[in-house]
N, CA, C and O of each residue as an XYZ file, in Angstrom:
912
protein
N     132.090     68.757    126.405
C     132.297     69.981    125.619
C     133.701     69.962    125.016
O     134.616     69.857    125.833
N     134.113     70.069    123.373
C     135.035     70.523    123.171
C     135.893     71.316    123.551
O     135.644     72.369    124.137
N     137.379     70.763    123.162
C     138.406     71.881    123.909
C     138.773     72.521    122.139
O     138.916     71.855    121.114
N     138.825     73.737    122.293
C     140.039     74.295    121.197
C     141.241     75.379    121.285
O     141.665     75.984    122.269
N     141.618     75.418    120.030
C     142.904     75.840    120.641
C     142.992     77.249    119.744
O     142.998     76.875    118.571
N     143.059     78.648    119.789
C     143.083     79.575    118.973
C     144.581     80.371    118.961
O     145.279     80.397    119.975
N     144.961     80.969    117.787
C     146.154     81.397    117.652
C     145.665     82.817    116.954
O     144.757     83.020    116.148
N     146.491     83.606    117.492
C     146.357     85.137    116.617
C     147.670     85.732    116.483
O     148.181     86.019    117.565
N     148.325     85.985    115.502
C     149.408     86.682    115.048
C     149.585     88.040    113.861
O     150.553     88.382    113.181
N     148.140     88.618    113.983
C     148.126     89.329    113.001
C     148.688     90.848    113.271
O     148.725     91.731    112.414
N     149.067     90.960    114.479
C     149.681     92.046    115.160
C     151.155     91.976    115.725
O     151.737     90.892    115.774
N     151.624     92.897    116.060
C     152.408     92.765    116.982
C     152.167     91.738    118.526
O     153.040     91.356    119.306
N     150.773     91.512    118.576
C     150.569     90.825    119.441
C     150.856     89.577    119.514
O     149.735     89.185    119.190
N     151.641     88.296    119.730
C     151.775     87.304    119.686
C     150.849     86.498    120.563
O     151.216     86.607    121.733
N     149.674     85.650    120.420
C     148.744     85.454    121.935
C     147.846     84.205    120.864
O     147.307     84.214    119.757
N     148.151     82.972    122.237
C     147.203     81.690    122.206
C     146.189     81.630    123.344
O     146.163     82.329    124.357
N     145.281     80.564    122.941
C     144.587     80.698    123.917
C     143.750     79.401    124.353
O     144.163     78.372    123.820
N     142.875     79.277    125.043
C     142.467     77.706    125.595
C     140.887     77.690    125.446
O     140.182     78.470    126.088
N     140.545     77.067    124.857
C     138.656     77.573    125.090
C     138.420     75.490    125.105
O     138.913     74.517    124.534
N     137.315     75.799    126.193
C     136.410     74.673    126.270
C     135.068     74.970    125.918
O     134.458     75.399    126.897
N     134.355     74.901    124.854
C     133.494     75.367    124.040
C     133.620     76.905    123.883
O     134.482     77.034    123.014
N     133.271     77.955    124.213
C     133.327     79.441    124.019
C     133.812     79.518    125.355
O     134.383     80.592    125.548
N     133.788     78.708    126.424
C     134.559     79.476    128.007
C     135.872     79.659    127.522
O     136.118     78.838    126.638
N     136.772     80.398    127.756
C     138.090     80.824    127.726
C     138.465     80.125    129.255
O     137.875     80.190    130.333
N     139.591     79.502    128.880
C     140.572     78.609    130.095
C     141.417     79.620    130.694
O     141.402     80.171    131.795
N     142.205     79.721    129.610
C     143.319     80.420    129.617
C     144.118     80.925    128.447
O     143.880     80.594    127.285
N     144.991     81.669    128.780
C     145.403     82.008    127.596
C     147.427     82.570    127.557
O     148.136     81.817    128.224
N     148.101     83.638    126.912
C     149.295     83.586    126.825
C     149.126     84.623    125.498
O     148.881     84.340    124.326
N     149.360     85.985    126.166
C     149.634     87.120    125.268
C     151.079     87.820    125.454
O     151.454     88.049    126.604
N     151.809     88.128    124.483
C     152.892     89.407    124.840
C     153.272     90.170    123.426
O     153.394     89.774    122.267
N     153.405     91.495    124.096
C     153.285     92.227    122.594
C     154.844     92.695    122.308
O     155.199     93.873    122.353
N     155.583     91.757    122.055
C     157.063     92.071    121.778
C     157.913     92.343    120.338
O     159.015     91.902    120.013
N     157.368     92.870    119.898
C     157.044     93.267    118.198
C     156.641     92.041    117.566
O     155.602     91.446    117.851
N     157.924     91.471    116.245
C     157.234     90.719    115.346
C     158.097     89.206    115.988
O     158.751     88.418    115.304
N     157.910     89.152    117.099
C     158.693     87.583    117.329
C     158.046     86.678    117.735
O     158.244     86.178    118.842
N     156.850     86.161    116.655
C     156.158     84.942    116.342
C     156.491     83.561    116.357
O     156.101     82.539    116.923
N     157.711     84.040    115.190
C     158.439     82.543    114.645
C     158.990     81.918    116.439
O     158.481     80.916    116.941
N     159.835     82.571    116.990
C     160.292     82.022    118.313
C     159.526     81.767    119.575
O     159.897     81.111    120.548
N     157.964     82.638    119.318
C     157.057     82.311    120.439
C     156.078     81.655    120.303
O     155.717     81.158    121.370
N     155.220     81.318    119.135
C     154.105     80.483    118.783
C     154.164     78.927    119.218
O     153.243     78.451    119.881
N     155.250     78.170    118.836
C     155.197     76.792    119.372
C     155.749     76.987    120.733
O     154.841     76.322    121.231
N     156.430     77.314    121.723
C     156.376     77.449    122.908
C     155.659     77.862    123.502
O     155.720     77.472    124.668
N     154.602     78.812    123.201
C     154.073     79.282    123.637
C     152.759     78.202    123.600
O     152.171     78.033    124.668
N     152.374     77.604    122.624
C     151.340     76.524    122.553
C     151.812     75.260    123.206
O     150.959     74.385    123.351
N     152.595     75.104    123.476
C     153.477     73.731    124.537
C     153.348     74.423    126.138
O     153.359     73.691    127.128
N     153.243     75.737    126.231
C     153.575     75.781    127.434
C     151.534     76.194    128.025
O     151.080     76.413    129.148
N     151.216     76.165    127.394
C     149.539     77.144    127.529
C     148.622     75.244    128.100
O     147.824     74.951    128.989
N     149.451     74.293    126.815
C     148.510     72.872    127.339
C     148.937     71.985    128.271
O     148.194     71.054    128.586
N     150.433     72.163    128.964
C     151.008     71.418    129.981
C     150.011     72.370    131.177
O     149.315     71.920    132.087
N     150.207     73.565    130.850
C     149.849     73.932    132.204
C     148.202     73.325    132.286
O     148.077     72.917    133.440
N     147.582     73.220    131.925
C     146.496     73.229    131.770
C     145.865     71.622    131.479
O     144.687     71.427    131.182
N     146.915     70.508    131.632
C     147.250     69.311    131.827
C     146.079     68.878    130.314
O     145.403     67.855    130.421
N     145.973     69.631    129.173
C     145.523     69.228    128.207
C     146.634     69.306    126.783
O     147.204     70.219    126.186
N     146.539     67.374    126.608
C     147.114     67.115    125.141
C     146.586     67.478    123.938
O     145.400     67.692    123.687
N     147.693     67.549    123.074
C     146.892     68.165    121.338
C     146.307     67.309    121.373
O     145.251     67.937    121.288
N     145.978     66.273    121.430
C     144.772     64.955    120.470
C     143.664     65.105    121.603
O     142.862     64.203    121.357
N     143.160     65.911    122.895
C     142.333     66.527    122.729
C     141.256     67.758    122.161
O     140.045     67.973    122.210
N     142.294     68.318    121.682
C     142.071     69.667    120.876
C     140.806     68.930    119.732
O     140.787     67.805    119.232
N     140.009     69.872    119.619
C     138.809     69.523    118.521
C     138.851     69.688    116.940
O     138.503     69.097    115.918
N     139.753     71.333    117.532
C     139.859     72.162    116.481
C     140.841     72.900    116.546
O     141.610     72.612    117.462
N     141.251     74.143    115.638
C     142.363     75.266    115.958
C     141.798     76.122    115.050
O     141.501     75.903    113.875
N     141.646     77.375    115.871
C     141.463     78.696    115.282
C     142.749     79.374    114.997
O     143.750     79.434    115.711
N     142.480     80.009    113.503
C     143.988     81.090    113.709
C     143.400     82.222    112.727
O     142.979     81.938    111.606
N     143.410     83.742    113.332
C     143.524     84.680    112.901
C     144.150     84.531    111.347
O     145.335     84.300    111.106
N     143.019     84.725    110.281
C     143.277     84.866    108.792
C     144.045     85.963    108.166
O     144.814     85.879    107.208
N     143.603     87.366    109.095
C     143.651     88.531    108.387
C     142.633     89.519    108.779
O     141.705     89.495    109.588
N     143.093     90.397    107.954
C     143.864     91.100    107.177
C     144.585     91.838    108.584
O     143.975     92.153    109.605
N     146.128     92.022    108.309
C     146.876     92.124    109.169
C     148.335     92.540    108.570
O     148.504     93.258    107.584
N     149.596     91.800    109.556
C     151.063     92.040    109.305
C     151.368     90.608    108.084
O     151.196     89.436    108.417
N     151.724     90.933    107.020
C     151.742     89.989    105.819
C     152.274     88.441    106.877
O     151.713     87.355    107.029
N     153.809     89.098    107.540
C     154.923     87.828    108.061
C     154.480     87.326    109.358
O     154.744     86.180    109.722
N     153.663     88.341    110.227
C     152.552     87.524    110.967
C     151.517     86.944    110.604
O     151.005     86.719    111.701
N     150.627     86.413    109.637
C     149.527     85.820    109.481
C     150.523     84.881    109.097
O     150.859     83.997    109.886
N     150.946     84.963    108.154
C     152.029     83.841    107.478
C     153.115     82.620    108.375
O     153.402     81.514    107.920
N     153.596     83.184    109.751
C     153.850     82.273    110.941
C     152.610     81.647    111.332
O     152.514     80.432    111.162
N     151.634     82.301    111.836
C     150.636     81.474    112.726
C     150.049     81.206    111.547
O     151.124     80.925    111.016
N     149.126     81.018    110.513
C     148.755     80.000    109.673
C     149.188     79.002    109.398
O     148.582     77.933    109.473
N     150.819     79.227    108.861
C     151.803     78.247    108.787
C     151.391     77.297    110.291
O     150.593     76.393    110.043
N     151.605     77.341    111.023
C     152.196     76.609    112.319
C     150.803     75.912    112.388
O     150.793     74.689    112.255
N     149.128     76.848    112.667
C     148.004     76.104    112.383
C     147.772     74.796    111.498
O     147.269     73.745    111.895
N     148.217     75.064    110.289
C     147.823     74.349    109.159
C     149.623     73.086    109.633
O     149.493     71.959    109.155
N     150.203     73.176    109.967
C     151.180     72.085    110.290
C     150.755     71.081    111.443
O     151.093     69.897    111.448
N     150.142     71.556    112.210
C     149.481     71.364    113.472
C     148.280     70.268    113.420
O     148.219     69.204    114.035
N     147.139     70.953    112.315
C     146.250     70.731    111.958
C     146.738     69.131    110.968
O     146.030     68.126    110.913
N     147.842     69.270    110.410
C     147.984     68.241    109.398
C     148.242     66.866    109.925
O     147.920     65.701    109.692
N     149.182     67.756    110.976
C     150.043     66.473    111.905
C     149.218     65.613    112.742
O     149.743     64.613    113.230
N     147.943     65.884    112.980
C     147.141     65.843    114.125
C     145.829     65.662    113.689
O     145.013     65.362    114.561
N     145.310     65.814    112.160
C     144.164     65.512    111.382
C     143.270     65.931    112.419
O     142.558     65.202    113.109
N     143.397     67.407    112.469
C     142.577     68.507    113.455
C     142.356     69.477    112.302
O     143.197     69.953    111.540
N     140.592     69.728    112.356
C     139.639     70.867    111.679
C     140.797     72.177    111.949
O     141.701     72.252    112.782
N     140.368     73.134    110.902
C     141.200     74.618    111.230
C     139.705     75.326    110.786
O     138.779     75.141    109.996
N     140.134     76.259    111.855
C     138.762     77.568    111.347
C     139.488     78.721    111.267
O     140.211     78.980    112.229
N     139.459     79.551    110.247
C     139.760     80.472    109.524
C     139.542     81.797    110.293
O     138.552     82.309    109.769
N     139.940     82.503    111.169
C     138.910     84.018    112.448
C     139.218     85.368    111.300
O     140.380     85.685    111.042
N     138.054     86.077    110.681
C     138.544     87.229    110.362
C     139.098     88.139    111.767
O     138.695     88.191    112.929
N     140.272     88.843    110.991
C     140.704     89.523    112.628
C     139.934     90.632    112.939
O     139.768     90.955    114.116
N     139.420     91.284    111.973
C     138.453     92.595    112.164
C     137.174     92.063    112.894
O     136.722     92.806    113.766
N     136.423     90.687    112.622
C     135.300     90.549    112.939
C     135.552     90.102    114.395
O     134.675     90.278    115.240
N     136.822     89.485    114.730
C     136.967     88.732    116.106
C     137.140     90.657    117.425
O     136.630     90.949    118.507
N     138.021     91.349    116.556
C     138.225     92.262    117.688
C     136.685     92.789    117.413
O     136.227     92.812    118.556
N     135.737     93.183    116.613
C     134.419     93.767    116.698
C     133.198     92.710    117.783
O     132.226     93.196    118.359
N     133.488     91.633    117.812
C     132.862     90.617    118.665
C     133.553     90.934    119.752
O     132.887     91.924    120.054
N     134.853     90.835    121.070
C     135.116     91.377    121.728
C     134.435     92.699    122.259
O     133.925     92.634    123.378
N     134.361     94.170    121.407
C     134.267     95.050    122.092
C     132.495     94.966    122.137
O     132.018     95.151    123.257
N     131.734     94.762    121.262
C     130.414     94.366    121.123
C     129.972     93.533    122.269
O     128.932     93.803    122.871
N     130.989     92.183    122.702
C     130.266     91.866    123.850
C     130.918     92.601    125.250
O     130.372     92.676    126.350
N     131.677     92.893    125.025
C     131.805     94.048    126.164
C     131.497     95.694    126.537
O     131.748     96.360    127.541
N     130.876     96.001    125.325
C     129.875     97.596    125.593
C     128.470     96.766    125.547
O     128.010     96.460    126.647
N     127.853     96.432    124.561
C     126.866     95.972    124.605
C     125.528     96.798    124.253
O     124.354     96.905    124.605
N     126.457     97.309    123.337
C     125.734     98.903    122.475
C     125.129     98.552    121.445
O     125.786     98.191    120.469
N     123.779     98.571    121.411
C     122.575     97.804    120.344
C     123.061     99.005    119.342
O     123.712     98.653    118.358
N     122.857    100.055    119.478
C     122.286    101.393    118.955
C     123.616    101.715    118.081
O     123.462    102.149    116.940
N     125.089    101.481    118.666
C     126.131    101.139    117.752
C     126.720    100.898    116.496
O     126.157    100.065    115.785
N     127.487    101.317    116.177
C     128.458    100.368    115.090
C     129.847    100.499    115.297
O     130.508    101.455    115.705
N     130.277     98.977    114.819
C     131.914     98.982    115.355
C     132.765     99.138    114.452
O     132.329     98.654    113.408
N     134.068     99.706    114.295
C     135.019    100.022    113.042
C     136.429     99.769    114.196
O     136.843    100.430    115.149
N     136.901     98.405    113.515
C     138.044     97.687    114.166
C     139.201     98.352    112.858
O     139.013     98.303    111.643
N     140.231     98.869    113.488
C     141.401     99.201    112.491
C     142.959     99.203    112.881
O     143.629     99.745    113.760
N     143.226     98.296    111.756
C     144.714     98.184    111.953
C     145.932     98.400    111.840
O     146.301     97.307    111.412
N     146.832     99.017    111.912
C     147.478     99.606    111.091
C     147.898     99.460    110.003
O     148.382     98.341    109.830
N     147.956    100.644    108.481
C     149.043     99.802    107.820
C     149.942    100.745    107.122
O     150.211    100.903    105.932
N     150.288    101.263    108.097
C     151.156    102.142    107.608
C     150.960    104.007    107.718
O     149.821    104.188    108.150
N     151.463    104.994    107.548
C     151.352    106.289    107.122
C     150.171    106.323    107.462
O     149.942    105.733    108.518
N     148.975    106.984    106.765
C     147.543    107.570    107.139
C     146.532    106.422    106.793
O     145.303    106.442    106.864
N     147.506    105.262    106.339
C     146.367    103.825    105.703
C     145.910    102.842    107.197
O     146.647    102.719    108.175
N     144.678    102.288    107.067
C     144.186    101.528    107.958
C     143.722     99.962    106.673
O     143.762     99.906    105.443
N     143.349     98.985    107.668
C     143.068     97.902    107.498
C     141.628     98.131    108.178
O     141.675     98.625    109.304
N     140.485     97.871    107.707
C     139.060     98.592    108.401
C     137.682     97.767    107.958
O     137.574     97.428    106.779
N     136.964     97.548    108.610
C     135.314     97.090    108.157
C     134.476     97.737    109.162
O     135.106     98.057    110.171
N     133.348     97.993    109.168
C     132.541     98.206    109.717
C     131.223     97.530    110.240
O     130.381     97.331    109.364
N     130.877     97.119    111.592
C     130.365     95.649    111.807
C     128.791     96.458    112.256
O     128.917     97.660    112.489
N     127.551     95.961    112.367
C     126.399     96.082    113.470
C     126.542     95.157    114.686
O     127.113     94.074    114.814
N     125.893     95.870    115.481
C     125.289     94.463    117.030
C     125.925     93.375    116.424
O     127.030     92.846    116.539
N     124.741     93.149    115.624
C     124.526     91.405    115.171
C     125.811     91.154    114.760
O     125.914     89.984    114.391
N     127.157     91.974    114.647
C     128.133     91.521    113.596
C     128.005     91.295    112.680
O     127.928     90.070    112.776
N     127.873     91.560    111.446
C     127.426     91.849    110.228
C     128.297     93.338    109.281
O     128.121     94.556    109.332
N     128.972     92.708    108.713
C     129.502     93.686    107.908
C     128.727     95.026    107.169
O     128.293     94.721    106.059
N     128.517     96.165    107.483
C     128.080     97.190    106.836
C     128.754     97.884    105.903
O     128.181     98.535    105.029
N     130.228     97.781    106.039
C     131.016     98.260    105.327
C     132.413     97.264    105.031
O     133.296     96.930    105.821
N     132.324     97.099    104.299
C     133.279     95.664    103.645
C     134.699     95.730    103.972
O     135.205     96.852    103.927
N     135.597     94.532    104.362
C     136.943     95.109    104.847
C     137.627     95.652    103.695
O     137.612     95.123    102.584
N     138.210     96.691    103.984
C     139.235     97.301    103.284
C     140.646     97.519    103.685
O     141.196     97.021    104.668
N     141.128     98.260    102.879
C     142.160     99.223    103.085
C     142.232    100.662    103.119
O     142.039    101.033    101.961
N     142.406    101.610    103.834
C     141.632    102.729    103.427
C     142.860    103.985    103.957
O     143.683    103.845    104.862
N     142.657    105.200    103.071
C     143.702    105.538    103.711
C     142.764    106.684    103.969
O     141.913    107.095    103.181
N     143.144    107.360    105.717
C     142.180    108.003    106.080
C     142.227    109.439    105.763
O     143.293    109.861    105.314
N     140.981    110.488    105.966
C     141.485    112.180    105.471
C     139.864    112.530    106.570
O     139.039    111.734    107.018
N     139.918    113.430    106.639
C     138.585    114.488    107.148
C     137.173    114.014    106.983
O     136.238    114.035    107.783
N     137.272    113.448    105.364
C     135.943    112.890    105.409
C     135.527    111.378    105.458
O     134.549    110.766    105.029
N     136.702    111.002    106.180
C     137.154    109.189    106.668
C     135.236    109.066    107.095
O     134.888    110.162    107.535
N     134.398    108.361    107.070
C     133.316    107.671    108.011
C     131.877    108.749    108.054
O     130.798    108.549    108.611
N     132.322    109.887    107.273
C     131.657    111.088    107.919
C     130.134    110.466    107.642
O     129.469    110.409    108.676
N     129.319    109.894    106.199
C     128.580    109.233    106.400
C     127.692    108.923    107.333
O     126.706    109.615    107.587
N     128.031    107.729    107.969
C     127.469    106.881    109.074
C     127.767    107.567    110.262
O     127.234    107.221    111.316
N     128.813    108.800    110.192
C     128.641    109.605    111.626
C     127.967    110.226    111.912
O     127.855    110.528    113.101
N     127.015    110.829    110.761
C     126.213    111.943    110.984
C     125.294    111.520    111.824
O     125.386    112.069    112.922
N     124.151    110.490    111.694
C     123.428    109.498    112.432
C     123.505    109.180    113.132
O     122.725    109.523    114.021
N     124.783    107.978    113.445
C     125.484    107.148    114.742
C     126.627    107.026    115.389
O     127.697    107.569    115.115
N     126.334    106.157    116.429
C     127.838    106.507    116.849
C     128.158    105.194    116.352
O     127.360    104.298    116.075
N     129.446    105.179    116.268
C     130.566    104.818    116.149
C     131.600    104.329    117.114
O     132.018    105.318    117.716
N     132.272    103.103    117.579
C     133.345    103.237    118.410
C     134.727    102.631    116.972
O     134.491    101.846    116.054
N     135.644    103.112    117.174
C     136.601    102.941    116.596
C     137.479    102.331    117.814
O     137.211    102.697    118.958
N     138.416    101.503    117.605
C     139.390    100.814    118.294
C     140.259    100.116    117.313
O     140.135    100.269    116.098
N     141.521     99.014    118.108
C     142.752     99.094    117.559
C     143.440     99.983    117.188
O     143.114    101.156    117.006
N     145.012     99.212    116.967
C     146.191     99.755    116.811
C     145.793    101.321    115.424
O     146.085    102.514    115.499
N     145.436    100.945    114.898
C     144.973    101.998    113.804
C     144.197    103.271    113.958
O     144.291    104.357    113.385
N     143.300    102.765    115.018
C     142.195    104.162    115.609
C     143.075    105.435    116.358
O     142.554    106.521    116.615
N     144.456    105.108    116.648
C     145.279    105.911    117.168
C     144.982    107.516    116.023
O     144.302    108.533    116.163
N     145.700    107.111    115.177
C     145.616    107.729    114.539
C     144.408    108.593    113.225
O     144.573    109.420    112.328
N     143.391    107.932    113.701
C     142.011    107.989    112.995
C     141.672    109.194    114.463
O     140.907    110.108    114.157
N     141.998    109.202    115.389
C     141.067    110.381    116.193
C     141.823    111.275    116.118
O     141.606    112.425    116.498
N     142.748    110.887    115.649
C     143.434    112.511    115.138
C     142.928    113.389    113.861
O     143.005    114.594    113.619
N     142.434    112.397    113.217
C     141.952    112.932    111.903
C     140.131    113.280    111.726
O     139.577    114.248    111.205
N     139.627    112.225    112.303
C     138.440    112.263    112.357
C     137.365    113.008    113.381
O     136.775    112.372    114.255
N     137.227    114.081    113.222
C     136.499    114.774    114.069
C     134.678    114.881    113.946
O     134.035    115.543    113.131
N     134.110    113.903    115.158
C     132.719    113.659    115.268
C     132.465    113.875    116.620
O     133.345    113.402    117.339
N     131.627    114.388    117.159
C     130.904    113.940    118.627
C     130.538    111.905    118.704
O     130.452    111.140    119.664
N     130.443    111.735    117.542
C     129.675    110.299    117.341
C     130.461    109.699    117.366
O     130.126    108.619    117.851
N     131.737    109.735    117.031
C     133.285    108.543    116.973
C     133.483    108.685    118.511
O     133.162    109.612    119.254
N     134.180    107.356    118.810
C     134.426    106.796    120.477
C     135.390    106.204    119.991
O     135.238    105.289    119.182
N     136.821    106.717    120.494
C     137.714    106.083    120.396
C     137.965    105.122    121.438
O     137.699    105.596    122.543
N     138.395    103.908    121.473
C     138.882    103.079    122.738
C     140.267    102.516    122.316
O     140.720    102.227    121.208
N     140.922    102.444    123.892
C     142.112    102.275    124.064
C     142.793    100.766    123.454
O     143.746    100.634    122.686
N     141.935     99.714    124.092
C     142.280     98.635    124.113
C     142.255     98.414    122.353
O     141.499     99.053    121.622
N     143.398     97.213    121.790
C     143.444     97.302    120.284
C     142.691     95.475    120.458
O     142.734     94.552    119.645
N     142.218     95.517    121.502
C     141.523     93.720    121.184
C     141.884     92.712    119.947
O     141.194     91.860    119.388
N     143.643     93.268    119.670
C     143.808     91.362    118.918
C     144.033     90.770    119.695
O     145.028     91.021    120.374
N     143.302     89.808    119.945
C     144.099     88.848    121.034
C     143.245     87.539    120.699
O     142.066     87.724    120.398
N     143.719     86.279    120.724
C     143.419     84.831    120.918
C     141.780     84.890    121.954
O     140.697     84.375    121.677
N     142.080     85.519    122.876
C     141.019     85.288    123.970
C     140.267     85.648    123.287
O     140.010     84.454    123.136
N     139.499     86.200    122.579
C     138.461     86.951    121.881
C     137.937     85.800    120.846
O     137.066     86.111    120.033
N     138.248     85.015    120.861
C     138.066     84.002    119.469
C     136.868     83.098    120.030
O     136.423     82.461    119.076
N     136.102     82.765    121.328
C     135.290     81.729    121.529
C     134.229     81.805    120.747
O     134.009     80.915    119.925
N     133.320     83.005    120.900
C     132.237     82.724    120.657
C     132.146     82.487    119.000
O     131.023     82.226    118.569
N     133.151     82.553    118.130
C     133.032     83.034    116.908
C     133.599     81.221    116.364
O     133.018     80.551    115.510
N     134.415     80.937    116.880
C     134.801     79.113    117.232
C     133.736     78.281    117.550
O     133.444     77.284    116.891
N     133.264     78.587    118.344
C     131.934     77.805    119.093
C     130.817     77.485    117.672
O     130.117     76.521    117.362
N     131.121     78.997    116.973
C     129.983     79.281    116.289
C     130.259     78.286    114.547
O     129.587     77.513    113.865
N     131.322     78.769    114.488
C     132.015     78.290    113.152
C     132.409     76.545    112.928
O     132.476     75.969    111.843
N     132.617     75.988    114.187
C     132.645     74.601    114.590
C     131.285     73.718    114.610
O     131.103     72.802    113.807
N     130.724     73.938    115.209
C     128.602     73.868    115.093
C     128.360     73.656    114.047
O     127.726     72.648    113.736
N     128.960     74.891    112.817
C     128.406     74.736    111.472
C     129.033     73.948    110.835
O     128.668     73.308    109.848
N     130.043     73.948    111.379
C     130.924     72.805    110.304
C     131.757     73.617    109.102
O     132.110     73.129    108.028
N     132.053     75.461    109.731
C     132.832     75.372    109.225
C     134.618     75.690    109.056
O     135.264     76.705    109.320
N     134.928     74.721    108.657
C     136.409     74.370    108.728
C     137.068     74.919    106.934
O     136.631     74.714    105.801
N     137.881     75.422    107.291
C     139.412     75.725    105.899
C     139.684     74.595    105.789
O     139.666     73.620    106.540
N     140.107     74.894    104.170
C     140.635     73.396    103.308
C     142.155     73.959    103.758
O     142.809     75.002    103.736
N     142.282     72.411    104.225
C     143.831     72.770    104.714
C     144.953     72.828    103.404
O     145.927     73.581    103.383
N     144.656     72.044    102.532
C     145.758     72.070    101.480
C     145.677     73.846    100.174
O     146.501     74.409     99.453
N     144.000     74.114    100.580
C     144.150     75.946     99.949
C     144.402     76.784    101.082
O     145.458     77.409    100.992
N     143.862     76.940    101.925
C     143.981     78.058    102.926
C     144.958     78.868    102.911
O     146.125     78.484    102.996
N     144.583     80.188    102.793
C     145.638     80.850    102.846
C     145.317     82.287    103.514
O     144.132     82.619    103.569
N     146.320     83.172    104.034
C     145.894     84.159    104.947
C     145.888     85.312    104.442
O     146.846     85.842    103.879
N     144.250     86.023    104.693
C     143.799     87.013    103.869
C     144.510     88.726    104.192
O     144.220     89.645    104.958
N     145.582     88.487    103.112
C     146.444     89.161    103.692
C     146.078     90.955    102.878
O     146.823     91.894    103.158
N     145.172     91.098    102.153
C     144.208     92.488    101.765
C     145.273     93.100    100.342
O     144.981     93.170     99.148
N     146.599     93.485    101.077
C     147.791     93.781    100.173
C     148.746     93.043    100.248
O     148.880     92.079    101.002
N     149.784     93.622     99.138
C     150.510     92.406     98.326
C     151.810     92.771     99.328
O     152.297     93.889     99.498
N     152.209     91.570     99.912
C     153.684     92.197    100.630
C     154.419     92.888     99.772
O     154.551     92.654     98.570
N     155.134     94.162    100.699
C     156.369     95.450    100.307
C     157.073     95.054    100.901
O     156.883     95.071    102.117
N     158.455     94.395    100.270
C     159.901     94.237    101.095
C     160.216     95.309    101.585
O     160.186     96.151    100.688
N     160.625     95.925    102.919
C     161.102     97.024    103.477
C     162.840     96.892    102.819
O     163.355     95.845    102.426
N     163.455     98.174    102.846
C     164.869     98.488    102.153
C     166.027     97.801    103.569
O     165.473     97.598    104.649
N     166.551     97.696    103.529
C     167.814     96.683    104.471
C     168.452     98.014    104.795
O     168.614     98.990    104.063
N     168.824     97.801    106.242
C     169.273     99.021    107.043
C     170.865     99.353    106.688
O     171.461    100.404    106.920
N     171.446     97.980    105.969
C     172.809     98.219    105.953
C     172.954     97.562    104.972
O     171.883     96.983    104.788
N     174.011     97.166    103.830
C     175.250     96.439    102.762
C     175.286     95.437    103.908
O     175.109     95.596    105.116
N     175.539     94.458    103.245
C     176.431     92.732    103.849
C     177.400     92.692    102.903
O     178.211     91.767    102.889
């Protein structure tokens, strides 16, 4: 069975992880704001010593695409696609909305469901899709900025669980019996097997020389706290 290696940086979350086909080995999460650049390659040196597995076993490498933090997708892609080059190792592309909706899906296990993974992006705006069971997009990823009649739609009918960093602020706004907010914001590396397992099988792999990380909006330089 293949080993691979998954990376997610589309959060504040910095987190690799170890999969031998879809089993999860192990893994290496910490949510210490945006300090990627200094934890991603240590953190991937220290995840395969322990675990007495070399890169030129690795099959493949997953890395969180998007839609996310512009300068986080942009470290861990970067570092993937360097990785991948150095090492003439497949890259698979993880939407981040579809990987945290696979997580909570296989852990409620709610047929009757639909999942709405959201991320932050800012003020009352989310990063958002809406998945079925099967995972399957019902509602296309966006950007969305939320108000009263955020989802009302598909609430009237069903439920709904909302999660991630973004849903914080969506249950403040969104008032349904049918919305389920959950705590956990599931970006994380560990969450990436079954969707690896799946995407590897098919054969499918990112062109390493286009790939690029689906970053939804156009980076906003934030204003500098001080004159130099």
């Amino acid at each position: 069975m293949a080993y691979f290696l998954a990376i997610e940086t589309a959060t504040k979350n910095c987190s690799v992880a170890l999969f031998k086909g879809s089993i999860l080995l192990d893994h290496i999460d910490i949510e210490d704001g945006y300090t990627h650049a200094e934890n991603i390659a240590p953190f991937v040196e220290r995840l395969l010593a322990k675990n007495s597995i070399s890169v030129d076993k690795i099959k493949a490498i997953a890395v969180s695409k998007g839609p996310g933090s512009y300068t986080g997708l942009r470290i861990g892609v970067a570092f993937a696609k360097g990785l991948c080059f150095a090492k003439n190792i497949p890259l698979i592309g993880i939407n981040t909305l579809e990987a945290m909706s696979s997580a909570v899906i296989n852990e409620l296990n709610d047929s009757d469901a639909f999942y709405c993974p959201m991320l932050d992006a800012r003020r009352n705006e989310v990063y958002t899709a809406v998945f079925n069971y099967e995972l399957r997009e019902t509602e296309t990823t966006k950007a969305l900025v939320l108000d009263e009649k955020s989802f009302n739609e598909i609430l009237k009918k069903n439920k709904v669980y909302f999660f991630g960093d973004g849903s914080i602020k969506a249950s403040r706004i969104i008032n349904s019996s049918n919305a389920n907010f959950l705590k956990n914001n599931y970006t994380s590396a560990k969450y990436f097997g079954d969707l690896i397992q799946k995407y590897f099988s098919s054969q499918k792999f990112a062109d390493l020389a286009y790939f690029e990380p689906f970053y939804l909006k156009n980076f906003v330089a934030g204003k500098p706290k001080k004159l130099v």
